[in-house]
N, CA, C and O of each residue as an XYZ file, in Angstrom:
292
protein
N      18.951     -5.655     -4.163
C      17.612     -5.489     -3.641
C      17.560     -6.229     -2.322
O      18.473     -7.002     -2.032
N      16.876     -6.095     -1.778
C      15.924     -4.761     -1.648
C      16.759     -3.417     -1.148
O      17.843     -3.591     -0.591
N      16.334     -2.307     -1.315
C      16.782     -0.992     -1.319
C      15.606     -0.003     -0.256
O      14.381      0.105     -0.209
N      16.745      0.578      0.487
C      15.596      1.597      0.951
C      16.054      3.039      0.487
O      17.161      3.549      0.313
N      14.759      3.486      0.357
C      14.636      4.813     -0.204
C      14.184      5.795      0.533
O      13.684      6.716     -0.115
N      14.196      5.945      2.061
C      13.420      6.795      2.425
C      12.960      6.261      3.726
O      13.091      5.097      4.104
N      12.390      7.270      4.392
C      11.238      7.475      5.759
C      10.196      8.160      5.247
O      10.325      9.185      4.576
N       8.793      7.463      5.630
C       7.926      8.570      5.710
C       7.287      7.644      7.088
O       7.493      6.466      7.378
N       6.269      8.893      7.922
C       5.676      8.352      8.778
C       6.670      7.954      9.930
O       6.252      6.991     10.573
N       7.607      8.339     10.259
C       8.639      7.801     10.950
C       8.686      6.123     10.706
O       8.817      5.423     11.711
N       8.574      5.421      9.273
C       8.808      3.642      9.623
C       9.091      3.912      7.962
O       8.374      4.255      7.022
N      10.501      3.574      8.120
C      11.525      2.971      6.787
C      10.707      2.687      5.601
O       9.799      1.883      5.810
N      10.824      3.241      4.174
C      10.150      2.908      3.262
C      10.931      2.112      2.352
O      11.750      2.807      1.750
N      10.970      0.351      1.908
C      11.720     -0.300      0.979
C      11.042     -0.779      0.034
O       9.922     -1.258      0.210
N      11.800     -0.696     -1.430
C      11.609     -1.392     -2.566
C      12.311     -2.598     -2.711
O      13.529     -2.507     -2.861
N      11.559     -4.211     -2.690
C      11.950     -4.833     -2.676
C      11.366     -5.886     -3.828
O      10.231     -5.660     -4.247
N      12.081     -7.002     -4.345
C      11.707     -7.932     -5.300
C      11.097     -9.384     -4.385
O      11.647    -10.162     -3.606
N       9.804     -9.281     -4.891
C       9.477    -10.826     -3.927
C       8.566    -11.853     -5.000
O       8.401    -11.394     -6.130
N       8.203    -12.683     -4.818
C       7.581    -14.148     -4.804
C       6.404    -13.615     -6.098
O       6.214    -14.316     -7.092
N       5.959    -12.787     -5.962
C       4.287    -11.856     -6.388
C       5.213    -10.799     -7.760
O       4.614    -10.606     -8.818
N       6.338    -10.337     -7.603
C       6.834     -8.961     -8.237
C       7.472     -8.275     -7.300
O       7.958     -8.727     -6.264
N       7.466     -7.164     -7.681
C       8.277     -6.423     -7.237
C       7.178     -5.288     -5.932
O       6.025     -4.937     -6.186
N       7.679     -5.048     -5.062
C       6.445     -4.401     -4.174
C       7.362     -3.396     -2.883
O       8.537     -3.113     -3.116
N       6.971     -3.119     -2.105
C       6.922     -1.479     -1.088
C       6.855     -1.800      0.106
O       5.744     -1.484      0.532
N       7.507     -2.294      0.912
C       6.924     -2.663      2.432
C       7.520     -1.307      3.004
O       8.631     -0.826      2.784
N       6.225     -0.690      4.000
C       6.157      0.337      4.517
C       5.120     -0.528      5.785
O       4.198     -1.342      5.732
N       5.903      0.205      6.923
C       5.336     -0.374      7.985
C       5.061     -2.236      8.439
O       5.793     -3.187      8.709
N       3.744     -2.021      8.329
C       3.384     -3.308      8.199
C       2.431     -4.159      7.029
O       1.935     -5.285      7.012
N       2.453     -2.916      5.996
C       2.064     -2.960      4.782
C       3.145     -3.420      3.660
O       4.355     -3.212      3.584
N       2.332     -4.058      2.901
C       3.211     -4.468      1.681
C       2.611     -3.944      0.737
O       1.419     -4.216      0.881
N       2.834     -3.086     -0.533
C       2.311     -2.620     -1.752
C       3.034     -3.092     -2.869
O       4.244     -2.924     -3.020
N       1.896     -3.990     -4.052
C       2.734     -4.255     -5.189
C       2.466     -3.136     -6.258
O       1.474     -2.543     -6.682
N       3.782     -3.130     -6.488
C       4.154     -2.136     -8.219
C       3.423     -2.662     -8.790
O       2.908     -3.776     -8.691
N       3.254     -1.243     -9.962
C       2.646     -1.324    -11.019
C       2.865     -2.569    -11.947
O       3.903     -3.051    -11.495
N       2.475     -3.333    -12.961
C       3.164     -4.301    -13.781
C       3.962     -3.507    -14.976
O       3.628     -2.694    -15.838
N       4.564     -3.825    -14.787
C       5.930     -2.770    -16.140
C       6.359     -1.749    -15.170
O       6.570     -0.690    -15.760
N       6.550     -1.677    -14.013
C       7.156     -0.196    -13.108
C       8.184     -1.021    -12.693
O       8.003     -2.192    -12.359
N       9.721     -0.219    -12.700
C      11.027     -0.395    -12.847
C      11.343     -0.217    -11.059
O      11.600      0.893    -10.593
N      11.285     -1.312    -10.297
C      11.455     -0.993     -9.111
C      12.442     -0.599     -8.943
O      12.332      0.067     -7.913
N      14.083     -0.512     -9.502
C      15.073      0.638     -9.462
C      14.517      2.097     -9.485
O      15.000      2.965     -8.757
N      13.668      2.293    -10.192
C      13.257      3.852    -10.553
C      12.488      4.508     -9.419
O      12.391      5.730     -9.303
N      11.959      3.642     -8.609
C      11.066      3.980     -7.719
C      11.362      4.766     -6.266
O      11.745      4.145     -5.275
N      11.100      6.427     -6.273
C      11.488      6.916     -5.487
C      10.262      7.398     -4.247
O       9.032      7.353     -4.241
N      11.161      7.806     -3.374
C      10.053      7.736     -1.966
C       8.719      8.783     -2.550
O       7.583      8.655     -2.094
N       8.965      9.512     -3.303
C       7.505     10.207     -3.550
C       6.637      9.672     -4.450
O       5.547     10.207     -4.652
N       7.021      8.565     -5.083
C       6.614      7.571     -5.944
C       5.362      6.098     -4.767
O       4.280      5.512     -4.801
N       6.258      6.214     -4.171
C       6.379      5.303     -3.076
C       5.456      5.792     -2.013
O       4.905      4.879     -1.398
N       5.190      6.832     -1.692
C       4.283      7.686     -1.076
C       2.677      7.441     -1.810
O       1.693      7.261     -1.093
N       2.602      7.460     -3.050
C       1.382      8.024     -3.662
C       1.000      6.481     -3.575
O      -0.158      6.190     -3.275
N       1.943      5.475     -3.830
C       1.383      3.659     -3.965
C       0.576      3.382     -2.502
O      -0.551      2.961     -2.241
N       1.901      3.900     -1.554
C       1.067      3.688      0.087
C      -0.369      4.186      0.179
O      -1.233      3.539      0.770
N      -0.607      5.370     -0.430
C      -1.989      6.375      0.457
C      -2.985      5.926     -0.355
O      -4.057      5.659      0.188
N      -2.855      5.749     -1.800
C      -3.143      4.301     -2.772
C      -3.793      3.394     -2.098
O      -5.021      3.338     -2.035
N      -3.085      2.698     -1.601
C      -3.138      1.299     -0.899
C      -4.337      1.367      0.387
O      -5.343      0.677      0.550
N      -3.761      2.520      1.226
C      -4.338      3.010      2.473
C      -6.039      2.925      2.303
O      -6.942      2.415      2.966
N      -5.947      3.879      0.773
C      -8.278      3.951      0.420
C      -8.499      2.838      0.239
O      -9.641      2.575      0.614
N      -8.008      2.042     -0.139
C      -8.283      0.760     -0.803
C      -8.945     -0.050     -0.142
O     -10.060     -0.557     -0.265
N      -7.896     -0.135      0.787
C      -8.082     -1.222      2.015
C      -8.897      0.106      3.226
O      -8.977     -0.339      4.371
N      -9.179      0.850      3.143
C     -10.114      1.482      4.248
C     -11.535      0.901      4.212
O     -12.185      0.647      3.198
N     -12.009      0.689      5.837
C     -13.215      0.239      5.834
C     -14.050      0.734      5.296
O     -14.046      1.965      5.272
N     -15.152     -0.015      4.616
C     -16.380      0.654      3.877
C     -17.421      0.991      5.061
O     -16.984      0.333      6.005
N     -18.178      1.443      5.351
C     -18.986      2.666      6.415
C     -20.061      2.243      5.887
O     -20.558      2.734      4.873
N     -20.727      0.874      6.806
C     -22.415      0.724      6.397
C     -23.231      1.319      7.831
O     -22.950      1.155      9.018
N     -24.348      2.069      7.173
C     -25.137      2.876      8.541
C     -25.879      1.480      9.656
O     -25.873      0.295      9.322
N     -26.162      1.737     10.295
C     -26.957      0.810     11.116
C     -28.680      0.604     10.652
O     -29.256     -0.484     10.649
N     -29.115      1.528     10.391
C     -30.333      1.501      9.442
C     -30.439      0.869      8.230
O     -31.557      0.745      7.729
N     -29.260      0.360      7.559
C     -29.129     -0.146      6.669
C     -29.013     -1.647      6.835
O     -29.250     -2.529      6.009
N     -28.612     -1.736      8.037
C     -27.798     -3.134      8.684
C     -29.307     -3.816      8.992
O     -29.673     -4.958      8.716
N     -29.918     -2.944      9.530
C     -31.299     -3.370     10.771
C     -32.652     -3.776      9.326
O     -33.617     -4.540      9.321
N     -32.175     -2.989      8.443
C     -33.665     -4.010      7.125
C     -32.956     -4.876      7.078
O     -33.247     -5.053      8.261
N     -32.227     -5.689      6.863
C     -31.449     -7.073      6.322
C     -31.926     -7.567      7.796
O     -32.116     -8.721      7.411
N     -32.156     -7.607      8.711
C     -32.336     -8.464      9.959
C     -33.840     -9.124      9.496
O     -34.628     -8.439      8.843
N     -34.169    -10.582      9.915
C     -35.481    -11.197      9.639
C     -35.683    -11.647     10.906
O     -36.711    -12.264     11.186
């Protein structure tokens, strides 16, 4: 370990063992495995679905400005 499995996005996709478990650094992202998921087993389309996963997760939440402007006193 760590192992790479792949490109997506043109930036190297690896399964690696760290500090936390076992986890996915893609880009400049790190994604941790499932708990009980066999990071040997873990292939780039596996590895794909954890990233885009990861991607909603961490996407900004979208508050309107009308919403923002009642909270002002």
């Amino acid at each position: 370990m760590p192992k790479t499995i792949g490109d997506y996005e043109n930036n190297e996709v690896v399964v690696s063992n760290g500090r936390f478990g076992p986890y996915i650094r893609f880009d400049k992202m790190f994604v941790s495995l499932e708990k009980g998921e066999d990071p040997m087993s873990v292939d780039l389309e596996r590895a794909i679905q954890l990233i885009e996963t990861k991607r909603k997760l961490d996407a900004p939440v979208a508050v309107s400005y009308t919403h923002l402007r009642a909270h002002e006193t």
